[in-house]
Structures are given as structure tokens and as C-alpha cells.
N, CA and C atoms of all chains as a GROMACS GRO file, in nm:
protein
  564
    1UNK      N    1   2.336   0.346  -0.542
    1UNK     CA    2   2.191   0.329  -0.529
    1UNK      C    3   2.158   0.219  -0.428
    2UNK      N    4   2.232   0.116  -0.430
    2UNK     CA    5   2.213  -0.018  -0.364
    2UNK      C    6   2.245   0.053  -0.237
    3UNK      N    7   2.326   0.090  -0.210
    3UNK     CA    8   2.371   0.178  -0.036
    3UNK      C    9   2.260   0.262   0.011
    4UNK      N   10   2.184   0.344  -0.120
    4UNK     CA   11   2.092   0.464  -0.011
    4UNK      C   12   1.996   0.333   0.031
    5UNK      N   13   1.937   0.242  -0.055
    5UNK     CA   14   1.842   0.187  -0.063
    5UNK      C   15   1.842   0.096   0.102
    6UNK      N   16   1.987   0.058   0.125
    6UNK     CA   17   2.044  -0.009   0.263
    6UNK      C   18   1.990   0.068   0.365
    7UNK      N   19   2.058   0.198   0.332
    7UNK     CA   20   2.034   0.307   0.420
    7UNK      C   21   1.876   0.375   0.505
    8UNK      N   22   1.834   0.328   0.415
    8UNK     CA   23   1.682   0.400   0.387
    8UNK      C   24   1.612   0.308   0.506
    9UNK      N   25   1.614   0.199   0.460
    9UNK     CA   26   1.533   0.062   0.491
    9UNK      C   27   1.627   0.026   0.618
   10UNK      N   28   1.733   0.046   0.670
   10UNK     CA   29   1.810   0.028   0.779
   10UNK      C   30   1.728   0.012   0.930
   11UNK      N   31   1.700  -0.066   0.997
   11UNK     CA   32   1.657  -0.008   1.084
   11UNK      C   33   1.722   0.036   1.219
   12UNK      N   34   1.777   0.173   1.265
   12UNK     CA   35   1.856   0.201   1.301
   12UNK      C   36   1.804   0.173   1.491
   13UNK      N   37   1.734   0.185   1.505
   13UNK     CA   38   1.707   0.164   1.630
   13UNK      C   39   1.701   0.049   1.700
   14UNK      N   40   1.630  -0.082   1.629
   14UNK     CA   41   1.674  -0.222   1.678
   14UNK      C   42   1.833  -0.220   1.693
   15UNK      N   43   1.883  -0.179   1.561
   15UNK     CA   44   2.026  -0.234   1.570
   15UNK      C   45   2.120  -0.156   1.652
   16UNK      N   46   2.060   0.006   1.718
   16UNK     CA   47   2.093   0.003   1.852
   16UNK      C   48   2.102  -0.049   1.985
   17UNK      N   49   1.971  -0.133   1.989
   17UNK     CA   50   1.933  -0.185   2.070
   17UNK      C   51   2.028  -0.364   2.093
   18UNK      N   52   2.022  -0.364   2.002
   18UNK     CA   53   2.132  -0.501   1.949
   18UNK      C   54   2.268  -0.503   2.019
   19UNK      N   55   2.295  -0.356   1.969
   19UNK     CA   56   2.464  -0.317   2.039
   19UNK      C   57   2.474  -0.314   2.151
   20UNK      N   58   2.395  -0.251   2.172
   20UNK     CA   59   2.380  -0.227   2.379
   20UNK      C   60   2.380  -0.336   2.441
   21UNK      N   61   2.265  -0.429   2.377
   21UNK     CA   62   2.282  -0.587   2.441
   21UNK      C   63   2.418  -0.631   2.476
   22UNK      N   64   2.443  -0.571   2.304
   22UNK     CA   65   2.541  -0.740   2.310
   22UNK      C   66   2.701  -0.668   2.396
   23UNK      N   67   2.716  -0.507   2.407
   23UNK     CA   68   2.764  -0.457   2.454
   23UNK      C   69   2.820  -0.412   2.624
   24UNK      N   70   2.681  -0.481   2.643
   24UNK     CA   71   2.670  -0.504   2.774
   24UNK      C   72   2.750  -0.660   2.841
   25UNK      N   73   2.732  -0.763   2.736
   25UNK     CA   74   2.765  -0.908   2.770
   25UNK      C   75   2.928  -0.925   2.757
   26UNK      N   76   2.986  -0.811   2.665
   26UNK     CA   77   3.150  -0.808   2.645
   26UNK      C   78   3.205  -0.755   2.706
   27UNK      N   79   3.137  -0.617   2.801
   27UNK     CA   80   3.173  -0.518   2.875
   27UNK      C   81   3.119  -0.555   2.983
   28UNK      N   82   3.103  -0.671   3.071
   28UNK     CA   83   3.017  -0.627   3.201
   28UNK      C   84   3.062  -0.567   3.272
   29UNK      N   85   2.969  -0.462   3.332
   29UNK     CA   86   3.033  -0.368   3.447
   29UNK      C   87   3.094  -0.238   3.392
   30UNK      N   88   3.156  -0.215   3.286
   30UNK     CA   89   3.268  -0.135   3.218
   30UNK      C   90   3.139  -0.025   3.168
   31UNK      N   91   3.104  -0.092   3.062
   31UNK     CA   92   2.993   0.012   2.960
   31UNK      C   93   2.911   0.126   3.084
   32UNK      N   94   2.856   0.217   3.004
   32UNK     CA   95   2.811   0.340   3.030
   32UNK      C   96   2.690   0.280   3.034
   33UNK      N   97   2.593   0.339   3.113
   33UNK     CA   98   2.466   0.303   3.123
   33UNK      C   99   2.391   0.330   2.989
   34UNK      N  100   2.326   0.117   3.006
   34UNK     CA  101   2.257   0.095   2.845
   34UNK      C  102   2.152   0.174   2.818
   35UNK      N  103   2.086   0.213   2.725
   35UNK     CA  104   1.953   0.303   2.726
   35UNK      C  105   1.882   0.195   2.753
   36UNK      N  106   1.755   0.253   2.837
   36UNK     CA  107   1.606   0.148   2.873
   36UNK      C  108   1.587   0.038   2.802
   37UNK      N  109   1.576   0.023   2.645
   37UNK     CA  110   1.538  -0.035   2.573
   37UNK      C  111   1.617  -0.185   2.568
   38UNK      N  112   1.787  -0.164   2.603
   38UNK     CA  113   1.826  -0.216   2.582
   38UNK      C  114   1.895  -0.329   2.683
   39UNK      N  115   1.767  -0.265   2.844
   39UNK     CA  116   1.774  -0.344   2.930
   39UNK      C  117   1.623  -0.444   2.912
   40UNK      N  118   1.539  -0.382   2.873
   40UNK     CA  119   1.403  -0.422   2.837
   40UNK      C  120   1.437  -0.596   2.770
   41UNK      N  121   1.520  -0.573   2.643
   41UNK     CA  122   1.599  -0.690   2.560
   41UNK      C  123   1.590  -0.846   2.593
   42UNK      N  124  -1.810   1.899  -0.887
   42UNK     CA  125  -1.716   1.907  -0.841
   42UNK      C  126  -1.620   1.881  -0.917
   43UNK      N  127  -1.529   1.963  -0.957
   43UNK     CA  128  -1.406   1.903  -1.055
   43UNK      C  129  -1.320   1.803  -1.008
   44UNK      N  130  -1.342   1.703  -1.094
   44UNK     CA  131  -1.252   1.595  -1.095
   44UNK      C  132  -1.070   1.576  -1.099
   45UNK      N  133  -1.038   1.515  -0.990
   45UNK     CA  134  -0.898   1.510  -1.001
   45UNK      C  135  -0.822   1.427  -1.056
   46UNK      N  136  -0.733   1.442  -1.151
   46UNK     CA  137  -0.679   1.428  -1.243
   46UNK      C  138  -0.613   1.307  -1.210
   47UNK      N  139  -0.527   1.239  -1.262
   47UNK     CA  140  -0.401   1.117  -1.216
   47UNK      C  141  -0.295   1.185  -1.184
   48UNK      N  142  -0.267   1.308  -1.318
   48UNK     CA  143  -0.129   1.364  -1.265
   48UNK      C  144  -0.094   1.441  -1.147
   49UNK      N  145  -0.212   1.453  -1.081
   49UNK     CA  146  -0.222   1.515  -0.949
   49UNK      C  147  -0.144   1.456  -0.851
   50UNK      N  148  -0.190   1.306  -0.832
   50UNK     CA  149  -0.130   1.175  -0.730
   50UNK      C  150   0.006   1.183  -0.785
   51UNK      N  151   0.025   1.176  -0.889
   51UNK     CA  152   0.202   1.152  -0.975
   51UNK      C  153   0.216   1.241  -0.925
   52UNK      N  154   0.180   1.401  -0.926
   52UNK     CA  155   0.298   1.484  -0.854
   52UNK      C  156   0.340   1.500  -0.696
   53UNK      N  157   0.220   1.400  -0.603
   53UNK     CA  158   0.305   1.426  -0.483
   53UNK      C  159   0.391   1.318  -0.472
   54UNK      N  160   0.372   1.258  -0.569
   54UNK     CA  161   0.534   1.132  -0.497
   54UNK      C  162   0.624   1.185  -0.478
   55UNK      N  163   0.735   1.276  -0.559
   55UNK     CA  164   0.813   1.327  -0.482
   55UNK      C  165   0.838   1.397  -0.325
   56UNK      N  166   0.733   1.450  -0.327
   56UNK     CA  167   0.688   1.494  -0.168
   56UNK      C  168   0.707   1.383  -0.054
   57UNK      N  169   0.603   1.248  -0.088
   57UNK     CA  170   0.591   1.152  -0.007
   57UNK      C  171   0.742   1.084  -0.027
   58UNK      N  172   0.844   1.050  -0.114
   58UNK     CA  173   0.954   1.014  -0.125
   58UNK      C  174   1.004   1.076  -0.034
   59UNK      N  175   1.001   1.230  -0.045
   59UNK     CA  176   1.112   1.299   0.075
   59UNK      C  177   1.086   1.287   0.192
   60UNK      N  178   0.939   1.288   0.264
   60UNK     CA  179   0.898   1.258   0.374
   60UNK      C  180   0.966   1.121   0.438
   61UNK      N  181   0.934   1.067   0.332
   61UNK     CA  182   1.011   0.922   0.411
   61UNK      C  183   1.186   0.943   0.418
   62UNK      N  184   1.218   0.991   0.332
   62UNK     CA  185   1.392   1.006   0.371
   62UNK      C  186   1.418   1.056   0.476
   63UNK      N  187   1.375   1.205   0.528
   63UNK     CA  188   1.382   1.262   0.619
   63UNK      C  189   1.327   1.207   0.709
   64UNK      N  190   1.248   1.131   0.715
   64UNK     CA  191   1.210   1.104   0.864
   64UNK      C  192   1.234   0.909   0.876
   65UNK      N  193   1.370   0.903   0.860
   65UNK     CA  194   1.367   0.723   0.878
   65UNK      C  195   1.370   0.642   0.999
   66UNK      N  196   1.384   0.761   1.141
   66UNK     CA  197   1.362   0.740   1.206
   66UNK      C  198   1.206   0.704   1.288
   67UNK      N  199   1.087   0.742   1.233
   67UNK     CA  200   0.984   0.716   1.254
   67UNK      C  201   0.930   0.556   1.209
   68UNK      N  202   0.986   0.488   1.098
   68UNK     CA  203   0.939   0.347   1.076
   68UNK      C  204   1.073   0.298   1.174
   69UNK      N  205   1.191   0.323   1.161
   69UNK     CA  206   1.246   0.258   1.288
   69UNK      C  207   1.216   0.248   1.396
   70UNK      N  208   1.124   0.324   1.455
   70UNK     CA  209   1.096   0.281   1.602
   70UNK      C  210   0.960   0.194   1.605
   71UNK      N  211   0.946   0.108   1.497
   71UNK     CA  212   0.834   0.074   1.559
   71UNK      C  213   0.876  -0.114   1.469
   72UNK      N  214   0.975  -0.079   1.414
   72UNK     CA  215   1.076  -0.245   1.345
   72UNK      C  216   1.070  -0.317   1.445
   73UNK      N  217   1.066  -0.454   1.433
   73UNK     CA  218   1.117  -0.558   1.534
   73UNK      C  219   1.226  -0.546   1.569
   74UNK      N  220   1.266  -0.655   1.693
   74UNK     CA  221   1.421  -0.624   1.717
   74UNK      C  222   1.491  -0.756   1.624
   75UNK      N  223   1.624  -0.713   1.597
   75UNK     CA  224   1.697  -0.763   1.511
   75UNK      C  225   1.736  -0.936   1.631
   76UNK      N  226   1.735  -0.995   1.591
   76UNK     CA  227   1.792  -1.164   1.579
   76UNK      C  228   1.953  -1.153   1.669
   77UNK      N  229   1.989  -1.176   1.770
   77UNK     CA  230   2.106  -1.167   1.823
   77UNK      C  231   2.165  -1.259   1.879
   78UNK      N  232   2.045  -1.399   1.867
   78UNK     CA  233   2.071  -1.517   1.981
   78UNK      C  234   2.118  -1.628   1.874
   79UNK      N  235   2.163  -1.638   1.733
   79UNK     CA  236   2.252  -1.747   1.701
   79UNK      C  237   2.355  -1.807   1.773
   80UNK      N  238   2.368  -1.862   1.744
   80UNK     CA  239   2.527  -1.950   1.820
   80UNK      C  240   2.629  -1.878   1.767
   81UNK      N  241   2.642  -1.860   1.664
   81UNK     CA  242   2.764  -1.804   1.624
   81UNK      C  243   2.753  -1.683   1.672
   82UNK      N  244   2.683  -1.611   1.711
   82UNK     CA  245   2.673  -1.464   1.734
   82UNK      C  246   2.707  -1.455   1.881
   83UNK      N  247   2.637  -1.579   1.952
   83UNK     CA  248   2.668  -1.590   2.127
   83UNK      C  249   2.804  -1.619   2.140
   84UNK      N  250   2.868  -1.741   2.017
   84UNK     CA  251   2.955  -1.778   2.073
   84UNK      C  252   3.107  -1.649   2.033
   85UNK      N  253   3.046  -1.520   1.934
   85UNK     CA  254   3.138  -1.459   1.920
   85UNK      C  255   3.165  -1.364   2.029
   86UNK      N  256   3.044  -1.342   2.088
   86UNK     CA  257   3.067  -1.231   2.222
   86UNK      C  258   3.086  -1.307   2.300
   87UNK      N  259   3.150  -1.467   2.290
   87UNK     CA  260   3.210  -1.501   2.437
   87UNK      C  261   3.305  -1.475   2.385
   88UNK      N  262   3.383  -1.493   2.277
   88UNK     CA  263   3.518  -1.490   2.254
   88UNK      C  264   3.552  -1.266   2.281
   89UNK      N  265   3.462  -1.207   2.195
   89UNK     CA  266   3.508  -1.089   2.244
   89UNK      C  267   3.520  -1.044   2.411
   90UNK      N  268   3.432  -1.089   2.511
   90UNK     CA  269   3.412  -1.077   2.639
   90UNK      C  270   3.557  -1.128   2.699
   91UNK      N  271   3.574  -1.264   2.662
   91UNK     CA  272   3.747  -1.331   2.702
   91UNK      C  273   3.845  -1.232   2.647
   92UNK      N  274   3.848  -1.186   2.536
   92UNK     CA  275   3.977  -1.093   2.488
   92UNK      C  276   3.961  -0.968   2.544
   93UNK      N  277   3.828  -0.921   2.586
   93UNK     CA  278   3.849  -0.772   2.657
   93UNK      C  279   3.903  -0.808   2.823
   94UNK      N  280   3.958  -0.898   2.861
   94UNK     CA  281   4.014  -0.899   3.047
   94UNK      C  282   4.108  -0.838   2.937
   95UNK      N  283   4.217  -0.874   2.813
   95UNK     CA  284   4.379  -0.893   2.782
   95UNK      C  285   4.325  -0.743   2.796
   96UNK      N  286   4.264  -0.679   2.699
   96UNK     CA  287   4.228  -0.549   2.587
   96UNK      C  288   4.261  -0.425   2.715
   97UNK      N  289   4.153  -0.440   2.777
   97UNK     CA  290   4.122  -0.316   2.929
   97UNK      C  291   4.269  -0.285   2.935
   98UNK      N  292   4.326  -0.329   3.004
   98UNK     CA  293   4.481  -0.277   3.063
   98UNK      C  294   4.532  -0.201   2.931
   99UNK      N  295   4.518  -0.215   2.818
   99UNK     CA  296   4.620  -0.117   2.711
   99UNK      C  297   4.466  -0.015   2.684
  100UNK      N  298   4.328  -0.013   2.736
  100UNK     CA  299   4.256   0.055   2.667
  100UNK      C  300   4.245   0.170   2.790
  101UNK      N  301   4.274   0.155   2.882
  101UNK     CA  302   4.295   0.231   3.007
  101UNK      C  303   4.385   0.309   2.990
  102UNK      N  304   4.496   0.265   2.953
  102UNK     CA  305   4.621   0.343   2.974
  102UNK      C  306   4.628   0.417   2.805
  103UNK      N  307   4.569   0.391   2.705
  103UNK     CA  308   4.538   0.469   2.573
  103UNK      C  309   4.659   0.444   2.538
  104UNK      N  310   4.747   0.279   2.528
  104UNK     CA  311   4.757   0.238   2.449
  104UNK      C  312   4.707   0.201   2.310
  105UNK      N  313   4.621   0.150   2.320
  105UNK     CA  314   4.535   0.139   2.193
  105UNK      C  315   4.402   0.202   2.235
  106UNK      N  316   4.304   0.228   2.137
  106UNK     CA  317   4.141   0.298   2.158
  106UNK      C  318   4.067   0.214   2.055
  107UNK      N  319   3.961   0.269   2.079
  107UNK     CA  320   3.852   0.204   1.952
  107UNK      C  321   3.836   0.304   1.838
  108UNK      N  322   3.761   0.278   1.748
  108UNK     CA  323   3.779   0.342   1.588
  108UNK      C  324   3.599   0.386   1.524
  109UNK      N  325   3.594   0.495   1.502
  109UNK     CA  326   3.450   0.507   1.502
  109UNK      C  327   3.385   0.396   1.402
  110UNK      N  328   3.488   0.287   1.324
  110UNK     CA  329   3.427   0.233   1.237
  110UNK      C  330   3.387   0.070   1.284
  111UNK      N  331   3.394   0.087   1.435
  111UNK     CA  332   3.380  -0.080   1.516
  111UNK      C  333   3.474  -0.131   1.535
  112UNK      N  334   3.651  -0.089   1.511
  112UNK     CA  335   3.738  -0.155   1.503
  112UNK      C  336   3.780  -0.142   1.658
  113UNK      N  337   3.902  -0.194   1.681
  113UNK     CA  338   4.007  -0.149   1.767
  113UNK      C  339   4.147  -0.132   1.696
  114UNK      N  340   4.236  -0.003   1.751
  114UNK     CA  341   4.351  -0.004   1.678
  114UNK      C  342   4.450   0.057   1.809
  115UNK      N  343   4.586   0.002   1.768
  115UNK     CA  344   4.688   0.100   1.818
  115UNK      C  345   4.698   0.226   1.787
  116UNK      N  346   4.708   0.285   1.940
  116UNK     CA  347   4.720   0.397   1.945
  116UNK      C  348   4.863   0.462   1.960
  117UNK      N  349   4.928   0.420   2.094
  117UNK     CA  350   5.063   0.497   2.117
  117UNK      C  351   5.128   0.380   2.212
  118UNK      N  352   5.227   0.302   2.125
  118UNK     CA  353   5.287   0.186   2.199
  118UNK      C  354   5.415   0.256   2.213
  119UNK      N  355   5.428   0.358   2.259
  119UNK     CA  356   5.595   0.389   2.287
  119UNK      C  357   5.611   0.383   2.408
  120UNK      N  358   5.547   0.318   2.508
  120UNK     CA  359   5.600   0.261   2.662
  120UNK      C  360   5.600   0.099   2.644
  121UNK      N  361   5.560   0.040   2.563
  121UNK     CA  362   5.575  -0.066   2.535
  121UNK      C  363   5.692  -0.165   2.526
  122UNK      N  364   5.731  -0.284   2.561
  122UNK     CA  365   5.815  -0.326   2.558
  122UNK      C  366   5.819  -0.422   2.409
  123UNK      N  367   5.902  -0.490   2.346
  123UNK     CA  368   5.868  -0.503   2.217
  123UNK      C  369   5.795  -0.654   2.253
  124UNK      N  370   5.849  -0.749   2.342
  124UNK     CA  371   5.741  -0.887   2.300
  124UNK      C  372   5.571  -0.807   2.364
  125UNK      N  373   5.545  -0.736   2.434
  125UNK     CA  374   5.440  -0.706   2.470
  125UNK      C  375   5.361  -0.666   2.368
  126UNK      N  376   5.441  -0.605   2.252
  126UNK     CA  377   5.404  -0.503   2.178
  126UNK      C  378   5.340  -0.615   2.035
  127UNK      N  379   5.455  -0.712   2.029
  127UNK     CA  380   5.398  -0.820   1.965
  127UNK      C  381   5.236  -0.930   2.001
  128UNK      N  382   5.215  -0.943   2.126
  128UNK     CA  383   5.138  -0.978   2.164
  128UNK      C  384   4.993  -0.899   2.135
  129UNK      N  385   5.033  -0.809   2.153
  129UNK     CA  386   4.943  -0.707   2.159
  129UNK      C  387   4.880  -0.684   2.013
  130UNK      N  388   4.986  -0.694   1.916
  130UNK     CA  389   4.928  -0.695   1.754
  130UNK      C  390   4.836  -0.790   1.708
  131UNK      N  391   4.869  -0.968   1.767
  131UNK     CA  392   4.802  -1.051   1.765
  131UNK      C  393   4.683  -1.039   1.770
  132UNK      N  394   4.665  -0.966   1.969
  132UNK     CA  395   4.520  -0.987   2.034
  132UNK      C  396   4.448  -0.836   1.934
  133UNK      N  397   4.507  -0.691   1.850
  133UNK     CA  398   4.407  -0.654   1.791
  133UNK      C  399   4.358  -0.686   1.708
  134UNK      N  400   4.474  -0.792   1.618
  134UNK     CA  401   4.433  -0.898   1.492
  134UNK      C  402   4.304  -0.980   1.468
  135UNK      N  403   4.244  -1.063   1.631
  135UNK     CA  404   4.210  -1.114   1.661
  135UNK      C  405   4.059  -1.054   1.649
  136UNK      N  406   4.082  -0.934   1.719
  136UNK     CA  407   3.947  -0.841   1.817
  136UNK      C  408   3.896  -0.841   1.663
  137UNK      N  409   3.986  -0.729   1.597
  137UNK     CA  410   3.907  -0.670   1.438
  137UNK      C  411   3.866  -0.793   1.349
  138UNK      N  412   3.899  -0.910   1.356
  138UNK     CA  413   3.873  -1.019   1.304
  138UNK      C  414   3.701  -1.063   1.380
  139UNK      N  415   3.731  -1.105   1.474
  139UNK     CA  416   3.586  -1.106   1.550
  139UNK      C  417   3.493  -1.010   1.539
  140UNK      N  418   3.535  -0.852   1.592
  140UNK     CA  419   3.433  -0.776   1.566
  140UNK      C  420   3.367  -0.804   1.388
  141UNK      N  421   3.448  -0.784   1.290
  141UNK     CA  422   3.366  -0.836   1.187
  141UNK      C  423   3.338  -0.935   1.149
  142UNK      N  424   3.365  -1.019   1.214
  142UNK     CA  425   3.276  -1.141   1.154
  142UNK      C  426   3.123  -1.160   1.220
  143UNK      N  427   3.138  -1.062   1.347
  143UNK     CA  428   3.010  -1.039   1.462
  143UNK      C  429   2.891  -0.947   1.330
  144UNK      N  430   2.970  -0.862   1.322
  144UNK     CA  431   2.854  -0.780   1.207
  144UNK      C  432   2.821  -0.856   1.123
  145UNK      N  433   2.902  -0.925   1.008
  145UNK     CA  434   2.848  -1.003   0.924
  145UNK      C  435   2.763  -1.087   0.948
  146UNK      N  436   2.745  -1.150   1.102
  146UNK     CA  437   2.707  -1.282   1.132
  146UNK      C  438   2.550  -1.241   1.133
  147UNK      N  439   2.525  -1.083   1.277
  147UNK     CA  440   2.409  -1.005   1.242
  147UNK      C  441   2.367  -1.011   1.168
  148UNK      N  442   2.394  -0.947   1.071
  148UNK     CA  443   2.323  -0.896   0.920
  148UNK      C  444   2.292  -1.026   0.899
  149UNK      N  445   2.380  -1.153   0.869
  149UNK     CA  446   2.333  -1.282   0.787
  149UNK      C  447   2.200  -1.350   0.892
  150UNK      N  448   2.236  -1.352   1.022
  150UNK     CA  449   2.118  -1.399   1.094
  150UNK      C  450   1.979  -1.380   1.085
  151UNK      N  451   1.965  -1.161   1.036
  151UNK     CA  452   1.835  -1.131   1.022
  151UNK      C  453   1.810  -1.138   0.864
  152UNK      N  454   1.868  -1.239   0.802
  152UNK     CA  455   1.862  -1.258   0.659
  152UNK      C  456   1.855  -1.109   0.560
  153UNK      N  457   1.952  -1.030   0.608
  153UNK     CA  458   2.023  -0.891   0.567
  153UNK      C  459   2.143  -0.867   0.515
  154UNK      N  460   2.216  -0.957   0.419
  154UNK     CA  461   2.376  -0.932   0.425
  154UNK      C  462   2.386  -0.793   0.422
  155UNK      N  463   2.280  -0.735   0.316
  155UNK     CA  464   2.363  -0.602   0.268
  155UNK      C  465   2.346  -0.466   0.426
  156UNK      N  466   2.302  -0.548   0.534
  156UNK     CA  467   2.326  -0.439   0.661
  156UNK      C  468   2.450  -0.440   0.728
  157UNK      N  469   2.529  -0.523   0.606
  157UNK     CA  470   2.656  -0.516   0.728
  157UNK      C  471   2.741  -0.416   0.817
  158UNK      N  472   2.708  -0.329   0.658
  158UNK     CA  473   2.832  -0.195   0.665
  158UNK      C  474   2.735  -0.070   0.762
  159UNK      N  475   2.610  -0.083   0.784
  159UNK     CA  476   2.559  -0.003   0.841
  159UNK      C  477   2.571  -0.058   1.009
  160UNK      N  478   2.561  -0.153   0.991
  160UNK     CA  479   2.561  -0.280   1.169
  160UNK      C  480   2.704  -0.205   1.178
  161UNK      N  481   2.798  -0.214   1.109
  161UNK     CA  482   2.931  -0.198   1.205
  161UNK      C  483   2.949  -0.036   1.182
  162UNK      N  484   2.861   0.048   1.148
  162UNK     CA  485   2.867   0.218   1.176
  162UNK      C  486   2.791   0.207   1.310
  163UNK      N  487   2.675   0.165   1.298
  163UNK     CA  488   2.604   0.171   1.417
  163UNK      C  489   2.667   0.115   1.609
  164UNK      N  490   2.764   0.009   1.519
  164UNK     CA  491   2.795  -0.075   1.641
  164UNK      C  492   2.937   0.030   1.709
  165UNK      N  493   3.010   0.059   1.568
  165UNK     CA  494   3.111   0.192   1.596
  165UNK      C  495   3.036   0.300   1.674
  166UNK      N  496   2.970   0.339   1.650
  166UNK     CA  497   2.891   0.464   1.762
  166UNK      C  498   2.872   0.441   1.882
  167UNK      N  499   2.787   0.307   1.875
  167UNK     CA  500   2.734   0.255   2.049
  167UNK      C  501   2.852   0.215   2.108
  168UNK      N  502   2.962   0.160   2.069
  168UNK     CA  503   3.066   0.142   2.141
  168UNK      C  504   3.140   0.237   2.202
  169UNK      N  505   3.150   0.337   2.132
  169UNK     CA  506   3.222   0.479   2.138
  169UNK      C  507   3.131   0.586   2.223
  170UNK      N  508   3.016   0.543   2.252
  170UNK     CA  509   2.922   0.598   2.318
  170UNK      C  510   2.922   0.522   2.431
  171UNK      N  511   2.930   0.405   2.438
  171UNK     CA  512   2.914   0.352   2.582
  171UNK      C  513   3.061   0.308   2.643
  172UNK      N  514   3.163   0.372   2.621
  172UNK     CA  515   3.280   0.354   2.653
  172UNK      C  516   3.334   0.429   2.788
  173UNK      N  517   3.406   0.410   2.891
  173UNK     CA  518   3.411   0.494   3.038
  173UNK      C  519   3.503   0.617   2.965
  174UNK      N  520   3.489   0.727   3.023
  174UNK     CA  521   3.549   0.838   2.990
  174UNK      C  522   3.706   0.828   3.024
  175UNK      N  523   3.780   0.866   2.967
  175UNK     CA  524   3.955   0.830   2.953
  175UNK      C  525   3.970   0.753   2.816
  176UNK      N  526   3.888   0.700   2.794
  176UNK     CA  527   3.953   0.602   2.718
  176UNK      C  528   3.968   0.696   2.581
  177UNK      N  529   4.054   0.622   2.469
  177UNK     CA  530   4.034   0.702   2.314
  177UNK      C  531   3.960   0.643   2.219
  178UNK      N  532   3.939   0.758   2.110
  178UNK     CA  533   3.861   0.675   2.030
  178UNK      C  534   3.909   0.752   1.893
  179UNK      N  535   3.933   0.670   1.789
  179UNK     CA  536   3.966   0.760   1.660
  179UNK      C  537   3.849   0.767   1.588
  180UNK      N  538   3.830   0.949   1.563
  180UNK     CA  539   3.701   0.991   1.461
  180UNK      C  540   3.712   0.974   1.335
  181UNK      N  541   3.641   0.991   1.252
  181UNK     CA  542   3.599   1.003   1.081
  181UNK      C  543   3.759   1.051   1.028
  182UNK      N  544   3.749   1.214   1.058
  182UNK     CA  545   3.889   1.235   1.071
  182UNK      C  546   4.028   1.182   1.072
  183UNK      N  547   4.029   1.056   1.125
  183UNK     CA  548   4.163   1.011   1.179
  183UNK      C  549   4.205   1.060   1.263
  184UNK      N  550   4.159   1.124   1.359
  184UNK     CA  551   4.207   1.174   1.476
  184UNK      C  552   4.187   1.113   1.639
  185UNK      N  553   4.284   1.068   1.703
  185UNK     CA  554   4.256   1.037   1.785
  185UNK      C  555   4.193   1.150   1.922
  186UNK      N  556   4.115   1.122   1.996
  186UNK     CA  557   3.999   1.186   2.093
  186UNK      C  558   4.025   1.112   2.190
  187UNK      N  559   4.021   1.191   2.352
  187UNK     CA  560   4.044   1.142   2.453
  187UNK      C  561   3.868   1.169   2.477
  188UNK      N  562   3.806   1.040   2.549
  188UNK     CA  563   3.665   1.064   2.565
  188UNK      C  564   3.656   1.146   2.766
   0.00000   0.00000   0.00000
């Protein structure tokens, strides 16, 4: 119950946006082009 | 005009319950963005940024790949020489150590512990999604995938 409730309330799109960031700063140059949002950041 | 009842409203909750399950992507796009600038969080993606110069050279050649669950793991060290091979256990020791303590740190920053396990599904995807093509990646499955 405690997991759907995680799940539910998750917000999945910031914490895309999060990855890409921070994905970008470990990978420079390497990573696949970030989505918009996550140049916006 | 006939009057509507209470048990009327009681019966669409289930309705409005499902609406919101199915569609959780609609209050997500409009959430703040999550908290990423702690120190501990900056200072963990310097340390992951320094260990990916070692990482690249075995992630190129699919020595090791990434793991849909945020990790990194060995993949196929049989060209390996054995102190290389030792080294090499260290620096994934290291990575999977960092990568989770990076999720935990997330989640604790936006005062969320319990997002951890979803931060490192999510972070498993975007990584595996933004990765150059060659490289591997192991699915749900256990199967390793050449991207």
C-alpha cells in the first residue's frame, strides 16, 4: 500500500528532468540529446 | 426538481479514484522541479563525472553496461587481464555505491525518503535512454541488450 501510494504521488516528470540534468554534468558530451526541459533547468 | 442524494457523490469516488491512477501523468507535468543543488548531491556527481573518464573505456568496449535498475555491472571480462579485472571491481563497487547514495540523497533533499526506489527506476531509464548506441544495458529480464 505504502509503494502504490509512492507511486501515485511520484512525480515522474521533474524527476526526469533531474536525471537529464544531472546526467548531462557526469556525461559531458557522451549523453544523447537532453529533452528541452532539461536544458531549460 | 429531485433532490440528489449523498449516496450519489459516494458513488463516483471510485470513478474519480481511477481517473487519477490512470492519468498520473497529468498532475506531473505541472509539479515543481525536484531540489538537485545540495552539496552532497553536487559533490556526488563530481565524484560520478571523475569515475566515468576510468568507466568509458570498459563501457565502450561492453565490458561492463548499465542495469535498468541505475546500477552499473560487469558484463564480459574475458579479455581482461586479472589486476585490470581487479581494479575494475573496485571502480564498479564504488560507481553502485555513489549512484545510490545519489538517489537517496535526492529523495532526502526534496524531503521524500520514500522516492527513493522510484528516483533510481526513473534514473535507470534516463540513463539507459540517454546512453550512445553500442553500449549494453541489462533489462528487467536479466538480459543483457546491445543499445
Amino acid at each position: 500500500m505504502v509503494g502504490c501510494a509512492s507511486t501515485l504521488f511520484f512525480p515522474v516528470h521533474p524527476a526526469e528532468k533531474a536525471a537529464d540534468k544531472l546526467i548531462d554534468d557526469i556525461w559531458p558530451g557522451v549523453a544523447k540529446s537532453p529533452t528541452p526541459e532539461a536544458k531549460k533547468q | 426538481m429531485k433532490p440528489v442524494r449523498p449516496n450519489f457523490w459516494v458513488s463516483l469516488l471510485p470513478a474519480l479514484i481511477a481517473c487519477l491512477i490512470a492519468a498520473p501523468g497529468v498532475s506531473a507535468q505541472s509539479a515543481p522541479d525536484l531540489d538537485i543543488n545540495s552539496a552532497a548531491i553536487v559533490s556526488l556527481a563530481k565524484s560520478l563525472a571523475n569515475r566515468f573518464a576510468h568507466l568509458r573505456p570498459h563501457l565502450d568496449t561492453g565490458v561492463i553496461g548499465l542495469t535498468h535498475d541505475g546500477s552499473v555491472a560487469l558484463r564480459d571480462s574475458a579479455s581482461l587481464d586479472v589486476k585490470v579485472l581487479l581494479v575494475l571491481d573496485v571502480l564498479i563497487a564504488e560507481e553502485n555505491k555513489d549512484r545510490a547514495t545519489l538517489y537517496r540523497e535526492i529523495a532526502r533533499a526534496n524531503r521524500r525518503p520514500e522516492w527513493e526506489s522510484d528516483l533510481r527506476t526513473t534514473f535507470g531509464r534516463r540513463w539507459i535512454s540517454r546512453m550512445p548506441a553500442g553500449w549494453f544495458y541489462r533489462n528487467e529480464q536479466g538480459q543483457w541488450v546491445r543499445k
